[in-house]
C-alpha positions in Angstrom: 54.3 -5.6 208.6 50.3 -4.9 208.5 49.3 -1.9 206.4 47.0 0.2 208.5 44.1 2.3 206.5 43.4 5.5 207.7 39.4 6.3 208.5 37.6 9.1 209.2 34.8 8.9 211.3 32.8 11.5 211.7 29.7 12.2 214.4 28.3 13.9 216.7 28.0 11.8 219.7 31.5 11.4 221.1 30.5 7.5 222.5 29.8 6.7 218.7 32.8 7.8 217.8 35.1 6.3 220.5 33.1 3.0 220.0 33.5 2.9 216.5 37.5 3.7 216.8 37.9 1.3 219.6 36.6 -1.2 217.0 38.2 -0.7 214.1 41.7 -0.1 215.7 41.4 -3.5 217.1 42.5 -4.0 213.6 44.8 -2.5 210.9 43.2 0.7 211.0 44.2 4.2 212.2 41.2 6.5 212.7 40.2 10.1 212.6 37.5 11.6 214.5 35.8 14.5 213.8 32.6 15.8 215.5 30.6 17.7 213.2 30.4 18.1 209.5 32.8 21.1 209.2 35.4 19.6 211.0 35.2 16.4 208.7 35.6 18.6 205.5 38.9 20.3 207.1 40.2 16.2 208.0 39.0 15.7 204.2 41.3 19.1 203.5 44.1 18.4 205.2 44.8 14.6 205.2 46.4 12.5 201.8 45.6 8.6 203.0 41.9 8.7 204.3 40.7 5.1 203.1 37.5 5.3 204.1 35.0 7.7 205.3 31.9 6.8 208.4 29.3 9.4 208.0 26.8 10.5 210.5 23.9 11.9 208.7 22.6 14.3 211.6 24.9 16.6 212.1 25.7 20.8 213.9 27.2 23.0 210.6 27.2 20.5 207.8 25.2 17.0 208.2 26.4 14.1 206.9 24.8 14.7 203.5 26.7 17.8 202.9 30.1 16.3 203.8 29.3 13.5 201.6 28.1 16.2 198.2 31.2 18.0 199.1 33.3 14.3 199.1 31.6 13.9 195.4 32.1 16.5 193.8 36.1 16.4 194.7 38.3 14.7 192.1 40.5 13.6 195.1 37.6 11.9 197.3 35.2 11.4 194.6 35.8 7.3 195.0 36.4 7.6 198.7 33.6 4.6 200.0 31.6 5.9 202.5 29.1 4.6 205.3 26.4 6.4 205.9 25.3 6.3 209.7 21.7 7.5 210.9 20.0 6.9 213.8 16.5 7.8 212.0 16.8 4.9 209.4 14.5 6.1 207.0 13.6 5.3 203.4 13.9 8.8 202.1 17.3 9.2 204.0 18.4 5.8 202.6 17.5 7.3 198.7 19.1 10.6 199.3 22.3 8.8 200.3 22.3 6.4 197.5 21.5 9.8 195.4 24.2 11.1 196.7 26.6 8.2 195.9 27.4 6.5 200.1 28.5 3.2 199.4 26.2 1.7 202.2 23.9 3.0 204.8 23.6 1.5 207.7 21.2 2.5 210.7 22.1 2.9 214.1 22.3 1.0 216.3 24.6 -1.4 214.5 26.6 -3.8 214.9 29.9 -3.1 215.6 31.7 -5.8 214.2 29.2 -5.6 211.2 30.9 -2.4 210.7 34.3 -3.6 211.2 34.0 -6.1 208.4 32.3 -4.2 205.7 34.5 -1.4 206.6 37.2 -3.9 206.0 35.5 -5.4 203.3 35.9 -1.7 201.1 39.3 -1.0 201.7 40.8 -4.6 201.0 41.7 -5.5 204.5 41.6 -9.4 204.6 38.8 -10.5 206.6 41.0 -13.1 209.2 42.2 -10.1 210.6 38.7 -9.4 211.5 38.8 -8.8 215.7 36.5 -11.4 217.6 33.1 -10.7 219.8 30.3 -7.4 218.9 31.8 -4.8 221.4 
């Protein structure tokens, strides 16, 4: 019986999201979707067995970085790994996020198996089970 690890994925453009779920539930993963930073925080709030958390740095009400702070200073998600997502890909946005402690930033677009396999990778989901082609 596979295990399946429970992700959040949280961003703004609903194609990203579906995209990134399609993906990941190809393979032994059940995911969340939220659409803007507050909603992430009340996933966060109200689920036990979130794995893994995809960030969206641009954000409406909280951006990515204040879901991530908020993620940190928690005893319960302080370890969480996280994957920063951005769009704008740049250098001070990568250092903030690092600051911040994401456990990798990645810049949009990406690859979607790229994502599937480090995303894998941080939760201990052995990579054969990794689902074949980029879509």
């Amino acid at each position: 019986m596979v295990s399946f690890r429970h992700v959040l994925v949280a961003d703004d453009e609903p194609h990203i999201g579906r995209i990134i779920k399609m993906k990941l539930e190809q393979g032994p993963f059940r995911v969340t979707l939220a659409f803007d930073g507050r909603e992430a925080i009340e996933v966060l709030e109200r689920e036990e067995d979130i794995a893994l958390v995809l960030l969206d740095v641009m954000m409406p009400h909280l951006s990515g970085f204040d879901v991530l702070a908020h993620m940190r200073a928690s005893d319960r998600w302080r370890d969480t790994p996280c994957i920063v997502l951005t769009a704008a890909g740049q250098e001070a946005q990568h250092k903030r996020a690092v600051a911040l402690g994401a456990t990798e930033f990645m810049t949009k677009p990406f690859s979607p198996k790229k994502l599937y396999l480090r995303t894998a990778e941080l939760v201990g989901v052995s990579l054969p089970l990794a689902p074949e082609g980029d879509a």
